[in-house]
C-alpha positions as CSV (number, residue, x, y, z in Angstrom):
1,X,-59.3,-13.4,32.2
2,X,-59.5,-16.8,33.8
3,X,-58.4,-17.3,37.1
4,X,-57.5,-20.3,39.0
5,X,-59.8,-20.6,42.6
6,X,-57.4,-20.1,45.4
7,X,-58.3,-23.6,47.7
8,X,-56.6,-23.7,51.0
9,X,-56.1,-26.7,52.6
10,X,-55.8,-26.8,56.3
11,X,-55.4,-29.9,58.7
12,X,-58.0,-29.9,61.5
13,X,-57.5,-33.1,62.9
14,X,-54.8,-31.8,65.0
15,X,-55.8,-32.9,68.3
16,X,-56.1,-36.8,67.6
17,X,-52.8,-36.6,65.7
18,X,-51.6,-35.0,69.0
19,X,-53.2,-38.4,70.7
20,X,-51.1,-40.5,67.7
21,X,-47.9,-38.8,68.5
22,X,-47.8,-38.9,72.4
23,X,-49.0,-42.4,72.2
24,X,-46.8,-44.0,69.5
25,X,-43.7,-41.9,70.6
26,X,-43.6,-43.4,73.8
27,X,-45.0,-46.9,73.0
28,X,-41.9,-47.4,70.4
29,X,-39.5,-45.6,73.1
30,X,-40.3,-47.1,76.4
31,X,-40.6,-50.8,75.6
32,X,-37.8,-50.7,73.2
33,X,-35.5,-49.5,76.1
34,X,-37.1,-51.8,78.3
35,X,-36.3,-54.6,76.6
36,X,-32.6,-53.6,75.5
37,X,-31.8,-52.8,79.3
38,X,-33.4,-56.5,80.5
39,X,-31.2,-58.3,77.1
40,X,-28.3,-56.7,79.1
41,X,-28.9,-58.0,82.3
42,X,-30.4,-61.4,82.1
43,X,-30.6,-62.8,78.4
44,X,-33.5,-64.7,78.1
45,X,-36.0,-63.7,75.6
46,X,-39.1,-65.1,77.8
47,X,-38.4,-62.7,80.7
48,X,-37.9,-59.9,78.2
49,X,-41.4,-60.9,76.3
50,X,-43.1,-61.1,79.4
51,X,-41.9,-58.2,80.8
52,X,-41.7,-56.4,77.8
53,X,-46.0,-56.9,77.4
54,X,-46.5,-56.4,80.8
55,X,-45.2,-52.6,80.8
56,X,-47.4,-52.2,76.9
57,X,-50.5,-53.0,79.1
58,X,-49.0,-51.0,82.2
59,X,-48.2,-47.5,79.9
60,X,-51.0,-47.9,77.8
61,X,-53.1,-47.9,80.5
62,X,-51.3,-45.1,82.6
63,X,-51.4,-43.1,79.4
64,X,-54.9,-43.7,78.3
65,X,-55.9,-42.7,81.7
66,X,-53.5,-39.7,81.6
67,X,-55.1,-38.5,78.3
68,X,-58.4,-39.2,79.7
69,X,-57.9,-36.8,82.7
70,X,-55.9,-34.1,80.7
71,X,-59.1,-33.8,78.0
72,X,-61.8,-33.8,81.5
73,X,-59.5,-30.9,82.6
74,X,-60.3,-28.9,79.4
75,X,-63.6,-29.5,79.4
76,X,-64.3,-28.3,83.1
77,X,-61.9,-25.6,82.5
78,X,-64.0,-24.4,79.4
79,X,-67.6,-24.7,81.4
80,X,-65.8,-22.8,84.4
81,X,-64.8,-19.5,82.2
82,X,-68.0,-20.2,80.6
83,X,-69.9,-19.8,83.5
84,X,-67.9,-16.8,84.8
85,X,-68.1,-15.0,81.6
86,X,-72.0,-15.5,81.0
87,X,-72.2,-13.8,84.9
88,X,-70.4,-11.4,83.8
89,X,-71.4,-10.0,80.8
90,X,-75.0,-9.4,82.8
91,X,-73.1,-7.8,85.8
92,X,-70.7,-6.2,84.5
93,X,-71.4,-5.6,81.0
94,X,-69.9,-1.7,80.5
95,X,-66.3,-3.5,81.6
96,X,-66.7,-6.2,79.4
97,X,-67.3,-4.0,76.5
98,X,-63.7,-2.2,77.2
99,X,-62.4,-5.8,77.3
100,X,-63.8,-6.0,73.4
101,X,-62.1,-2.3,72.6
102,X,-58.8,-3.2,73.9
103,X,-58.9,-6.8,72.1
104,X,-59.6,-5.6,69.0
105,X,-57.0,-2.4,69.8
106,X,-54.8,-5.2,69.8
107,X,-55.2,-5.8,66.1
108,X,-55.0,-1.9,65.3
109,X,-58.6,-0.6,65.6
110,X,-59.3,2.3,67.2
111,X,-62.4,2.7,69.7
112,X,-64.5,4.2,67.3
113,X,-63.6,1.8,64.3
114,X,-65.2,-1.4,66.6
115,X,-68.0,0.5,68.2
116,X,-70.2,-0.8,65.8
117,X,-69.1,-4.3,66.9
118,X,-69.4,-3.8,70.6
119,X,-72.9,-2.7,70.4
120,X,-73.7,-5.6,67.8
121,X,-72.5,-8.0,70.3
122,X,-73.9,-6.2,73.5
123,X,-77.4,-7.3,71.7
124,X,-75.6,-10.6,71.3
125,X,-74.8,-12.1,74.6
126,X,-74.6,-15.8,73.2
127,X,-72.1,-14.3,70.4
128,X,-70.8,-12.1,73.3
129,X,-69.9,-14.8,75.2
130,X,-68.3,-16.9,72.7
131,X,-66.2,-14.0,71.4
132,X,-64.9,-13.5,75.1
133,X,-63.9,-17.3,75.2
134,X,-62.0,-17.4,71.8
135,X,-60.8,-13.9,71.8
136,X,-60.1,-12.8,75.2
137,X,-59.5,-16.7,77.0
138,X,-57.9,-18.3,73.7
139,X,-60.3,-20.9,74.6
140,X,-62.3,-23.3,72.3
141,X,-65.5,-25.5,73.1
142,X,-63.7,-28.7,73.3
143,X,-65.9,-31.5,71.8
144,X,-67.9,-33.7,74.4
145,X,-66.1,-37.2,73.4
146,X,-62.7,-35.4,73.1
147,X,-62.1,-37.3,76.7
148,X,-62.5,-41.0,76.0
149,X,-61.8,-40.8,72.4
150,X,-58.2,-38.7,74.0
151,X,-57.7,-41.9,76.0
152,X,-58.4,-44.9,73.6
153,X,-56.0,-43.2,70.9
154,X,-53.4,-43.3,73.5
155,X,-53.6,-46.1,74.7
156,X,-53.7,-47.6,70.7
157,X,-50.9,-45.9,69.7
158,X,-49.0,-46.8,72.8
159,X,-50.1,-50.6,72.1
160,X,-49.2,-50.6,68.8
161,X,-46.0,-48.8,68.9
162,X,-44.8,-51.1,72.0
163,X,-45.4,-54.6,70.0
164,X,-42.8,-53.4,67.3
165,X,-39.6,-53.8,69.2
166,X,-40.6,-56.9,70.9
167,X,-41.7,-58.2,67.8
168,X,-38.1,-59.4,67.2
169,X,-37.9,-60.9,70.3
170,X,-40.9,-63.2,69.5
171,X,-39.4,-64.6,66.4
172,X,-35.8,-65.1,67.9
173,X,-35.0,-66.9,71.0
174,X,-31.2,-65.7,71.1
175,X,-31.6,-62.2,73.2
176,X,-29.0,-60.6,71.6
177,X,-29.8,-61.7,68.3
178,X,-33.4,-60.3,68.6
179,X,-31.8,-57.2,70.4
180,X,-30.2,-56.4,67.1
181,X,-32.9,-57.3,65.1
182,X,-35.2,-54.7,67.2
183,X,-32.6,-51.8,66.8
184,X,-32.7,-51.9,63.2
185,X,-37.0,-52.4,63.6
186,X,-37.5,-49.7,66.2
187,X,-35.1,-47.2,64.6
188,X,-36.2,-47.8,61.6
189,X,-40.1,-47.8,62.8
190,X,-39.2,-44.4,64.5
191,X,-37.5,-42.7,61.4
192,X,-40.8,-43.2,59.7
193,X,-43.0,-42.6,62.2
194,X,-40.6,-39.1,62.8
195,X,-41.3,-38.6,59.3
196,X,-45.2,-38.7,59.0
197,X,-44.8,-36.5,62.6
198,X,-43.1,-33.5,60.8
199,X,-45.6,-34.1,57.8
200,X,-48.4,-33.1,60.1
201,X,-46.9,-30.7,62.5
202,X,-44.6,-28.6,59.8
203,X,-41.0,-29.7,60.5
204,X,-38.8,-30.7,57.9
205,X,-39.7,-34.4,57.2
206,X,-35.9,-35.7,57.6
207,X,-34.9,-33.4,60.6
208,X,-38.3,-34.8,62.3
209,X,-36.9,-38.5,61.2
210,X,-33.7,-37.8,62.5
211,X,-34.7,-36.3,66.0
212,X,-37.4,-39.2,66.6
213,X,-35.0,-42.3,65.9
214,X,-32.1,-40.7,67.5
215,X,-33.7,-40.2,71.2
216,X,-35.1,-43.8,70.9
217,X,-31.4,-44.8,70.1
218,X,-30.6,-42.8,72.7
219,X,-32.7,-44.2,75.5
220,X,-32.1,-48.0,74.5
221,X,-28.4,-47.6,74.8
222,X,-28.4,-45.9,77.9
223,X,-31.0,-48.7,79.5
224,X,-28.9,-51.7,78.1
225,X,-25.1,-49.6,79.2
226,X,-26.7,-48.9,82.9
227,X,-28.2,-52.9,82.8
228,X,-25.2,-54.3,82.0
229,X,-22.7,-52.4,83.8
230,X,-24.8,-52.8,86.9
231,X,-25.3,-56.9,85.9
């Protein structure tokens, strides 16, 4: 009898969406209250561009650089348990072997079930060591570009994302007029871009929608309240 082949699909770019997400969320957030606080203080729409392209350098930079740092922490954090584990599997290697019996006790085998195992891998110590690191550490060989690559995707998303609400602001020279104009952009920038996020990650597509263009809402009216009450 025919059968149709099972195909699974998995999504493995999951760190550079990750990237995408920080970067965009805050590049359409920060500016966009940025620029509605400074329409409710001064009004004029060249101090708000200026200003306005001045913090999209500023963040993506800071962000890039925070990306950058947080991906070089990985990686010396990987090749420091690395290290440790390949000293100890020749100095201690009877207590890492327990470590392998109670990992895989943990999924219901009994010492005698993964004997076989340990003593495969005790001739193993490259495999030995790499089992340790996934299945004792939860750690996995990050890739040797992850850092810079980390950091330009940042900073992108961050760029891009910070242009759309000061978009409206270029094409308007009535601050309040382009104020409105950039609500309805940014909010409706951030529904999608809340959309594709809970695409990729799992959550439902129109709670993810909701969520994302409701804290950017959130943030611009409490910048432009605080600017013009304090104005």
């Amino acid at each position: 009898m025919p059968t149709t082949p099972h195909i699974e699909k998995h999504f493995t770019a999951g760190e550079a969406v990750r990237d995408v997400i920080i970067g965009m969320s805050d590049g359409l957030t920060v500016p966009f209250a940025l620029a509605a606080g400074l329409t409710g203080a001064i009004s004029q729409t060249h101090l708000i561009v200026t200003a306005g392209f001045a913090e999209i350098a500023a963040g993506a930079i800071a962000m890039g650089l925070g990306g950058y740092l947080a991906a070089r922490g990985d990686a010396e954090h990987y090749a420091h348990e690395l290290a440790r584990e390949e000293e100890e599997i020749l100095t201690l290697p009877d207590r890492e072997a327990q470590e392998v019996r109670e990992i895989f006790r943990t999924y219901g085998l009994s010492d005698e079930e993964s004997a076989t195992v340990v003593e495969s891998l005790r001739k193993r110590p490259k495999d030995w060591v790499a089992f340790m690191m996934r299945f004792e550490l939860g750690l996995e060989k990050p890739e040797p570009s992850r850092a810079w690559k980390s950091a330009l995707t940042i900073a992108l998303a961050y760029s891009v994302g910070g242009v759309i609400p000061l978009s409206a602001y270029l094409f308007l020279s009535d601050a309040h007029s382009a104020l409105k104009l950039s609500v309805v952009v940014t909010l409706g920038a951030l529904a999608v871009f809340g959309g594709i996020k809970g695409r990729f990650t799992g959550v439902p597509v129109i709670r993810s929608a909701l969520q994302t263009s409701s804290i950017g809402g959130l943030a611009a009216a409490a910048a432009f309240g605080i600017a013009r009450w304090i104005s």
